[in-house]
VMD Tcl script that builds the backbone (N, CA, C; Angstrom):
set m [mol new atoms 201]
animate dup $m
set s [atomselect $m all]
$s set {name element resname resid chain x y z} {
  {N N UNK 1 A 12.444 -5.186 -9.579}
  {CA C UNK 1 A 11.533 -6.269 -9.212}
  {C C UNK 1 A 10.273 -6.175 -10.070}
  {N N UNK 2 A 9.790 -7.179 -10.883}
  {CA C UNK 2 A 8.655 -7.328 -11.472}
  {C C UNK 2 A 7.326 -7.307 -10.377}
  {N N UNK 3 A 6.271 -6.665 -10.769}
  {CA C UNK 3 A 4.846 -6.464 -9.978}
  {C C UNK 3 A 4.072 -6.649 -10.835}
  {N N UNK 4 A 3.077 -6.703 -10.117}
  {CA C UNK 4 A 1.671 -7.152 -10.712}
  {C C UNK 4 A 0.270 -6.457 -10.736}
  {N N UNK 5 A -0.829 -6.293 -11.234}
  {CA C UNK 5 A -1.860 -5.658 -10.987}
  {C C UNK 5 A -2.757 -6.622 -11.132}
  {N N UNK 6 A -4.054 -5.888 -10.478}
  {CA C UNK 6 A -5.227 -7.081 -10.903}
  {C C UNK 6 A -6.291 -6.488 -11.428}
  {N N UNK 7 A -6.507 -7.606 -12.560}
  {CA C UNK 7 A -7.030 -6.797 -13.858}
  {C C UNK 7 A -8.445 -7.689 -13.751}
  {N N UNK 8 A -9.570 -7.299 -14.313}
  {CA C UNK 8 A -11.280 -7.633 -14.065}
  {C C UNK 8 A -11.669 -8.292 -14.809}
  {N N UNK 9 A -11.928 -9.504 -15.079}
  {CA C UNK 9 A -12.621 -9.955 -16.801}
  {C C UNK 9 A -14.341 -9.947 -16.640}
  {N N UNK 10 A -14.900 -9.784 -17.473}
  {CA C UNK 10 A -16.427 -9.613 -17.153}
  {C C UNK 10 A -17.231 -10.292 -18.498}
  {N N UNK 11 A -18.275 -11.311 -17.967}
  {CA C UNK 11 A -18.759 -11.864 -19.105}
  {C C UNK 11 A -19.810 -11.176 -20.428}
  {N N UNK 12 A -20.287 -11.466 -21.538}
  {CA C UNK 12 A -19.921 -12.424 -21.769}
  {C C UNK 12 A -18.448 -12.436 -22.173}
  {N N UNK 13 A -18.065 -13.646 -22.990}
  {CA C UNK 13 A -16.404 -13.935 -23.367}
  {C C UNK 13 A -15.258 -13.322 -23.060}
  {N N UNK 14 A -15.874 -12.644 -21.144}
  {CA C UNK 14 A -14.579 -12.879 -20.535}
  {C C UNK 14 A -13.545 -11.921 -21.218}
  {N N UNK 15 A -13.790 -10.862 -21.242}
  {CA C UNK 15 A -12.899 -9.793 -21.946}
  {C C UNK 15 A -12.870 -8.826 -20.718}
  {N N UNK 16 A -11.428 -8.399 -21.096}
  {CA C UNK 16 A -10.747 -7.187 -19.735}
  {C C UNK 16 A -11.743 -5.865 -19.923}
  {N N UNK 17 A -11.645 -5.526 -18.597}
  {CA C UNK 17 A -11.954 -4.229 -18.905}
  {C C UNK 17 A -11.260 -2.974 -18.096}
  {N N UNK 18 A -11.188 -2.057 -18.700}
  {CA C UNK 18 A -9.977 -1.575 -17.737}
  {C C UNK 18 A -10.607 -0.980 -16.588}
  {N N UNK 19 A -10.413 -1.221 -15.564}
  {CA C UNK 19 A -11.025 -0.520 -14.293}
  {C C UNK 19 A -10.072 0.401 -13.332}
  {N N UNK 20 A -11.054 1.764 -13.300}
  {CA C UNK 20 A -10.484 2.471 -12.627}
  {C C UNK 20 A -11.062 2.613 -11.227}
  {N N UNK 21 A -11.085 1.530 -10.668}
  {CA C UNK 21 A -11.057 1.514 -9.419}
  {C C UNK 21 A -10.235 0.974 -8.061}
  {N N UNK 22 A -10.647 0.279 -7.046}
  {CA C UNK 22 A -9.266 0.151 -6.163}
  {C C UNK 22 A -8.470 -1.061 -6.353}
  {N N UNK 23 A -8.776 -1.989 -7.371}
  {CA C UNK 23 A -8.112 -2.873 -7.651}
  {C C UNK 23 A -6.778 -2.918 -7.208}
  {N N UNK 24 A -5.925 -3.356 -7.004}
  {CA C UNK 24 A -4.588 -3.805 -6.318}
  {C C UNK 24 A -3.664 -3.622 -7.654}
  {N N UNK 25 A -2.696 -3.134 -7.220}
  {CA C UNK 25 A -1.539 -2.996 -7.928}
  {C C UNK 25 A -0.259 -3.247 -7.232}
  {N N UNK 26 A 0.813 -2.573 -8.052}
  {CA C UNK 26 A 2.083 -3.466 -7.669}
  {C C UNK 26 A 2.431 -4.255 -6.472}
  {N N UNK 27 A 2.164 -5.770 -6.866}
  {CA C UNK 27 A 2.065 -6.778 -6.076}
  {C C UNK 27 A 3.055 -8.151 -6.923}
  {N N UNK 28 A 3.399 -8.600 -5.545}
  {CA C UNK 28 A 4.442 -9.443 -6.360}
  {C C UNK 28 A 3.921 -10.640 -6.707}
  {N N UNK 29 A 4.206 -11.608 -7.549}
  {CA C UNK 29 A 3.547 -12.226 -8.040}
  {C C UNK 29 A 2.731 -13.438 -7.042}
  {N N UNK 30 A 3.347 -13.943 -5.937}
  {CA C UNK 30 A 2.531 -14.292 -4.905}
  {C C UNK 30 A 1.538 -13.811 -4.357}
  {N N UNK 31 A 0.992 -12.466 -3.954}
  {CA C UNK 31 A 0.124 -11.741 -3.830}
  {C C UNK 31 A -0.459 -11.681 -4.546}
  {N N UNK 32 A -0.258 -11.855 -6.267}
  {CA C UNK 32 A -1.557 -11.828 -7.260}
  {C C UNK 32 A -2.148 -12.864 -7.303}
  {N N UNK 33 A -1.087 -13.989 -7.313}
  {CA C UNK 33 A -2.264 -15.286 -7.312}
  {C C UNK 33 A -2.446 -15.210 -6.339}
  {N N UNK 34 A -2.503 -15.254 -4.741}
  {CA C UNK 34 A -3.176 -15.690 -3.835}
  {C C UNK 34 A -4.707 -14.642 -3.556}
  {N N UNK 35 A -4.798 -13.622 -4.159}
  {CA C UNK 35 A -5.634 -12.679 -4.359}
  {C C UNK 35 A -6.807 -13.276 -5.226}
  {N N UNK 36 A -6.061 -14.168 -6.759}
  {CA C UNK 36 A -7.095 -14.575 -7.547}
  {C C UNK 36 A -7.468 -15.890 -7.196}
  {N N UNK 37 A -7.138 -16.316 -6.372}
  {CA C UNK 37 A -7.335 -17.663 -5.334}
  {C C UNK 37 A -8.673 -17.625 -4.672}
  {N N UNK 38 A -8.789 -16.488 -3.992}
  {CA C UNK 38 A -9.895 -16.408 -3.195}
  {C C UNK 38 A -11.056 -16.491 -3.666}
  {N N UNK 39 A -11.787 -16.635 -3.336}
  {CA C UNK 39 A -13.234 -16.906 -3.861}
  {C C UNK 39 A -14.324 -15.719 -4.440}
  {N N UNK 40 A -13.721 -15.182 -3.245}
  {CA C UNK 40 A -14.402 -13.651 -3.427}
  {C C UNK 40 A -13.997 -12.695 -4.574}
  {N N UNK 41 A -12.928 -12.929 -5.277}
  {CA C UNK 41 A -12.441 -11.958 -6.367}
  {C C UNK 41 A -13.242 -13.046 -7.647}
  {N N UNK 42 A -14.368 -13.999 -7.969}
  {CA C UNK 42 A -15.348 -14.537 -8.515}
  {C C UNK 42 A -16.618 -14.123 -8.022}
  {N N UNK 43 A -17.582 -13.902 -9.499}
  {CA C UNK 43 A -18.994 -13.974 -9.178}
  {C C UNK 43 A -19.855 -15.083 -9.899}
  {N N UNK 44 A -20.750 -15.820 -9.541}
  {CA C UNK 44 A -20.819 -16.571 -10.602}
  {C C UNK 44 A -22.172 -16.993 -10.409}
  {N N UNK 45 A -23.418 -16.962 -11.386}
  {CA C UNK 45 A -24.712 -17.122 -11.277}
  {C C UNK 45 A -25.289 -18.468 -12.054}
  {N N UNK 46 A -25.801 -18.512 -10.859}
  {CA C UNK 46 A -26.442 -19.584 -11.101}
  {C C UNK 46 A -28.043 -19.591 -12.485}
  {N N UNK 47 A -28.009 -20.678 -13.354}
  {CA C UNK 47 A -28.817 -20.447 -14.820}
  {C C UNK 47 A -29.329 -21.911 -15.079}
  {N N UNK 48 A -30.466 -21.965 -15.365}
  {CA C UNK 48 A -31.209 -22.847 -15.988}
  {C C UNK 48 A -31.128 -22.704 -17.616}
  {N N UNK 49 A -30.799 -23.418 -18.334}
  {CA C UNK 49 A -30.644 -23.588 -19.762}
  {C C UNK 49 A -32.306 -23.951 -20.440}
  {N N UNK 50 A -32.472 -23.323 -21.771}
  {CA C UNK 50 A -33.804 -24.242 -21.945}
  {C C UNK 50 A -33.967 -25.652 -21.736}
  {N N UNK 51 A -33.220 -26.353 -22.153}
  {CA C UNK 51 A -33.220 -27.662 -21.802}
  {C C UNK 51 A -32.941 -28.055 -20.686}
  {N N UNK 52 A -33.122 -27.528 -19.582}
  {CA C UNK 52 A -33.315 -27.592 -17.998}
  {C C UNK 52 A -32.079 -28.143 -17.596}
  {N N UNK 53 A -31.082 -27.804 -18.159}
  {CA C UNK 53 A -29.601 -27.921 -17.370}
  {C C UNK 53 A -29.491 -26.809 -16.349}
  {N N UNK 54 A -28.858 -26.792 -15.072}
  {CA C UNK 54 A -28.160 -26.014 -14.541}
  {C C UNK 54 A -27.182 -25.987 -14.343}
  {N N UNK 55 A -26.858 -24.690 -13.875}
  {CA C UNK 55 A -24.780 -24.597 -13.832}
  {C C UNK 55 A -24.508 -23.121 -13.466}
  {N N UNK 56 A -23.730 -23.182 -12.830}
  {CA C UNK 56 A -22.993 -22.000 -12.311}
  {C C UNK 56 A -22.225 -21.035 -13.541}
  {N N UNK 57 A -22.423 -20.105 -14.093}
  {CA C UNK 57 A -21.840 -19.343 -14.932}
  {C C UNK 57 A -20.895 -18.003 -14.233}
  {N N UNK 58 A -19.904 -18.031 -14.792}
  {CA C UNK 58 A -19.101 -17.209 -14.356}
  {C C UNK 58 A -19.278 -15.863 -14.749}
  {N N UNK 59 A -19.445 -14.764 -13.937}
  {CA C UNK 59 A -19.892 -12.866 -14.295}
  {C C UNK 59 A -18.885 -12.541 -14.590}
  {N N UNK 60 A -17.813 -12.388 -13.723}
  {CA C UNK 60 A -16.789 -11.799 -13.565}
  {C C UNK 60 A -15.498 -12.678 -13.031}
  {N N UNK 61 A -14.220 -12.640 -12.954}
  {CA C UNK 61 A -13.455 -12.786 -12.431}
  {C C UNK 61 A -12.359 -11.790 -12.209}
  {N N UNK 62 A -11.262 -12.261 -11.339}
  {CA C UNK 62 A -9.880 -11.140 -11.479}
  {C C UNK 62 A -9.029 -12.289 -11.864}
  {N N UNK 63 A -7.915 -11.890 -12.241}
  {CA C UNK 63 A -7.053 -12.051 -12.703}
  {C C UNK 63 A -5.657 -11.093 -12.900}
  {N N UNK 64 A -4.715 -11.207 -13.249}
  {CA C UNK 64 A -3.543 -10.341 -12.964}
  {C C UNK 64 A -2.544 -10.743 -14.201}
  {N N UNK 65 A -1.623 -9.219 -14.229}
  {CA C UNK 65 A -0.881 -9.469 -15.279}
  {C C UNK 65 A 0.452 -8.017 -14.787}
  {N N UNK 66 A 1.355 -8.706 -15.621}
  {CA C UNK 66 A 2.362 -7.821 -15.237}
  {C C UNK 66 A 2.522 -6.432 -15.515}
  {N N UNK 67 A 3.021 -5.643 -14.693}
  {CA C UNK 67 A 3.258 -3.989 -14.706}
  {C C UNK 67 A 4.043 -4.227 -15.324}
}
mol reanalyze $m
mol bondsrecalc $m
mol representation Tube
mol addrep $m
C-alpha cells in the first residue's frame, strides 16, 4: 500500500524543508489531503505593500508527498 508523509513548505518561495518533528507520516492518501485541507496546517500574515495594498501572504504551509 502506498503512504504518505507531510512535508512543511516555508516562505520565502515556498521551499521544503525537512522537518524533524511530529509531522504525520505513513498516511494514506486521504488522510494527507484531508490534513492539508485544514486550515490550521496554513499560516498566513497579513502585509501592507508600499503602495498600500493589503493581502494575506502565505508563511508556511503542509503539504504531502509519497513514502
Amino acid at each position: 500500500m502506498t503512504t504518505y508523509r507531510i512535508v512543511r513548505f516555508f516562505a520565502p518561495h515556498l521551499r521544503r524543508r525537512a522537518q524533524r518533528s511530529n509531522l504525520p507520516t505513513g498516511l494514506t492518501l486521504e488522510e494527507a489531503q484531508a490534513h492539508c485541507q485544514n486550515p490550521e496546517t496554513t499560516e498566513k500574515q497579513r502585509v501592507t505593500w508600499s503602495n498600500g495594498v493589503r493581502e494575506e501572504v502565505v508563511k508556511w504551509f503542509d503539504g504531502y508527498e509519497k513514502e
